[in-house]
C-alpha positions in Angstrom: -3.8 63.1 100.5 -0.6 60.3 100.8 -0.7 58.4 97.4 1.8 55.2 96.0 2.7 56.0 92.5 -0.5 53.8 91.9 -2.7 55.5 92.9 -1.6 59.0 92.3 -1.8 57.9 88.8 -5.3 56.3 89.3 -7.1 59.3 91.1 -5.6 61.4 88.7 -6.5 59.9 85.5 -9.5 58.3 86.7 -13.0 59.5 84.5 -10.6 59.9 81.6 -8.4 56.8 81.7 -7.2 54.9 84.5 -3.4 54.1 85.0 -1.3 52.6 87.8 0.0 48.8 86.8 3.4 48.0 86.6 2.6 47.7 83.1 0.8 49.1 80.9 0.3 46.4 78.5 -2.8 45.3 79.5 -5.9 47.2 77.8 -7.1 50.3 79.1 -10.7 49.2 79.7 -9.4 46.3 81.9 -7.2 48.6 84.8 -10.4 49.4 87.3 -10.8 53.0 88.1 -12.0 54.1 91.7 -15.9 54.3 92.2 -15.8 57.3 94.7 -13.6 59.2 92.1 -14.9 61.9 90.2 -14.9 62.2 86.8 -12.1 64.9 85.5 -12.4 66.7 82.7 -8.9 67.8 82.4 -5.8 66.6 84.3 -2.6 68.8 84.6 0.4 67.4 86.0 2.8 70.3 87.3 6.7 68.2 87.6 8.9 69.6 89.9 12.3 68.3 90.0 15.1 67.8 93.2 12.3 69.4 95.9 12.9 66.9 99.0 9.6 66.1 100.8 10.8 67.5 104.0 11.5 71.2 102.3 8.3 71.1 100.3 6.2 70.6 103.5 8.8 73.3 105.0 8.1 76.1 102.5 5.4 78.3 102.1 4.0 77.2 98.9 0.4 78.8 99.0 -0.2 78.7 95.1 0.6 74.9 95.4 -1.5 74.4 98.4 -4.7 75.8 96.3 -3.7 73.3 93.2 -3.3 70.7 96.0 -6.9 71.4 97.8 -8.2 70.0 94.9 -5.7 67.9 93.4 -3.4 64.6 94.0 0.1 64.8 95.8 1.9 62.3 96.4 4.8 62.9 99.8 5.9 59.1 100.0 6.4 57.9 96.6 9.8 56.4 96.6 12.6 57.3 93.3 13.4 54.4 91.5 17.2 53.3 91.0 19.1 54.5 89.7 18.0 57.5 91.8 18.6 59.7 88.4 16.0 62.9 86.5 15.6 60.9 83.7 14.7 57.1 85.0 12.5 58.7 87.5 10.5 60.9 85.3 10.4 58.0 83.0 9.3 55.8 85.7 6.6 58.5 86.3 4.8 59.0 83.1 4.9 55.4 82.3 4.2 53.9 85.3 7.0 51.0 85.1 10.3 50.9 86.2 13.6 51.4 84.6 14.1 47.3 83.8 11.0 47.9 82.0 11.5 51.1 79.8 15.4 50.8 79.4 15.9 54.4 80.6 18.6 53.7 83.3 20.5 57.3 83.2 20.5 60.8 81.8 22.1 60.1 78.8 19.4 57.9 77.0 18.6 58.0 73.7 16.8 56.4 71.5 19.5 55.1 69.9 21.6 55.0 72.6 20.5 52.7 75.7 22.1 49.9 77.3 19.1 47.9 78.7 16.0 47.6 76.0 12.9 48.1 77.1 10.8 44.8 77.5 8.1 46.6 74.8 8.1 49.5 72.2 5.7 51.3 69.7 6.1 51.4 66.4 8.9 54.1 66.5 10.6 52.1 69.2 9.3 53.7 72.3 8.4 52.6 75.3 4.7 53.3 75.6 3.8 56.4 78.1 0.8 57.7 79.8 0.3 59.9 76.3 0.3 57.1 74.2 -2.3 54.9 76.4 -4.3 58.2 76.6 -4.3 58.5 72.7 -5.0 55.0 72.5 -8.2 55.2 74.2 -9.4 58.4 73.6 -8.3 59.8 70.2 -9.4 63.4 70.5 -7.7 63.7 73.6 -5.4 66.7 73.6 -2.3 66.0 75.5 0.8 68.1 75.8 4.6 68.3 76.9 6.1 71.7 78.3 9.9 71.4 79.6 13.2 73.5 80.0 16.0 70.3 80.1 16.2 68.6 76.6 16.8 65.0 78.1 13.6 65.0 79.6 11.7 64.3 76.4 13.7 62.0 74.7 11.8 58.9 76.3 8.5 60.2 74.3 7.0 59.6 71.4 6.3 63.3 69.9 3.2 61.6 67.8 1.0 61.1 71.1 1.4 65.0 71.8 -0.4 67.9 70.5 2.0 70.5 71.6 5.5 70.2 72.8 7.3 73.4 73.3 10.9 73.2 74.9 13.0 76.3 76.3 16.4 76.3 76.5 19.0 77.9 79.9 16.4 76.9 82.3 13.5 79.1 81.0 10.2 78.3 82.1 7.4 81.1 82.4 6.8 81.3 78.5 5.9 77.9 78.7 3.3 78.6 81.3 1.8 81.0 79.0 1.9 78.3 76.5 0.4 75.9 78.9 -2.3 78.2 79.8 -3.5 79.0 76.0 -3.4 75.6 75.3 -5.6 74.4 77.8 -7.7 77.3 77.2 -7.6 76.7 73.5 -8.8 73.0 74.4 -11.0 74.0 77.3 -14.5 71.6 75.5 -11.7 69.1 74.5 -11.0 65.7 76.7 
């Protein structure tokens, strides 16, 4: 299934909460959700970073294909510039842009930016797909598993039940962390 950033993020969050704007300013219960969607109970967004289209579709990737059959991918989304990890998975899990969020290279902080975000939390965050989730759900249980420290820094920790980080690349303890969570949560939203 080919998917904009849109509505990868609308399939995929539809029956819990829609989200695919530029911005997500506007209130949850006004972003329309897909009629023909089903309803999920639990969404899990698996992030893999620097895999080219043309090599994923290359590669024999059978465990993927099986999350896939049933699932949302996206194989035209375009990066956003700069063409950087951190603005793009930024971009991703807010659904704006870097002129929006701020986050413009690998070295942002939340002290340390050089373009502010056009809106912030209380903390001084730009809001993410955790914080609209929390927003309209409250019970929701959300999570944050990741092996390079940047990649959290753009988050704020309040809108997440679990975060576990892992340090020289490390990664299958977090699956194992991933997996008791979502077991732990399985008649949570």
């Amino acid at each position: 299934m080919k998917n904009s950033r849109r509505s990868f993020f609308k399939q995929g969050l539809a029956g819990a909460v829609a989200l695919g704007t530029a911005s997500i300013s506007r209130p949850v219960a006004a972003i329309p959700t897909e009629t023909n969607a089903r309803a999920a109970k639990r969404i899990v967004l698996i992030s893999l970073d620097g895999i080219c289209v043309e090599g994923y579709l290359k590669a024999k990737t059978p465990n993927l294909d099986k999350l896939m059959a049933e699932g949302s991918l996206s194989l035209d989304t375009r990066v956003v510039m700069p063409s950087v990890t951190l603005p793009n998975w930024t971009s991703h899990l807010t659904g704006s842009g870097p002129e929006q969020h701020g986050v413009v290279d690998n070295s942002w902080e939340i002290s340390k930016f050089t373009l502010p975000a056009i809106e912030k939390d209380s903390a001084g965050y730009y809001p993410s797909v955790f914080k609209v989730l929390k927003d309209a759900i409250p019970q929701m249980k959300t999570a944050f598993y990741y092996n390079w420290i940047n990649l959290f820094y753009p988050y704020n920790k309040q809108y997440l039940d679990e975060v576990s980080y892992l340090e020289k690349d490390a990664y299958v303890p977090n699956y194992e962390k991933a997996f008791s969570f979502l077991k732990a949560n399985r008649t949570d939203p």
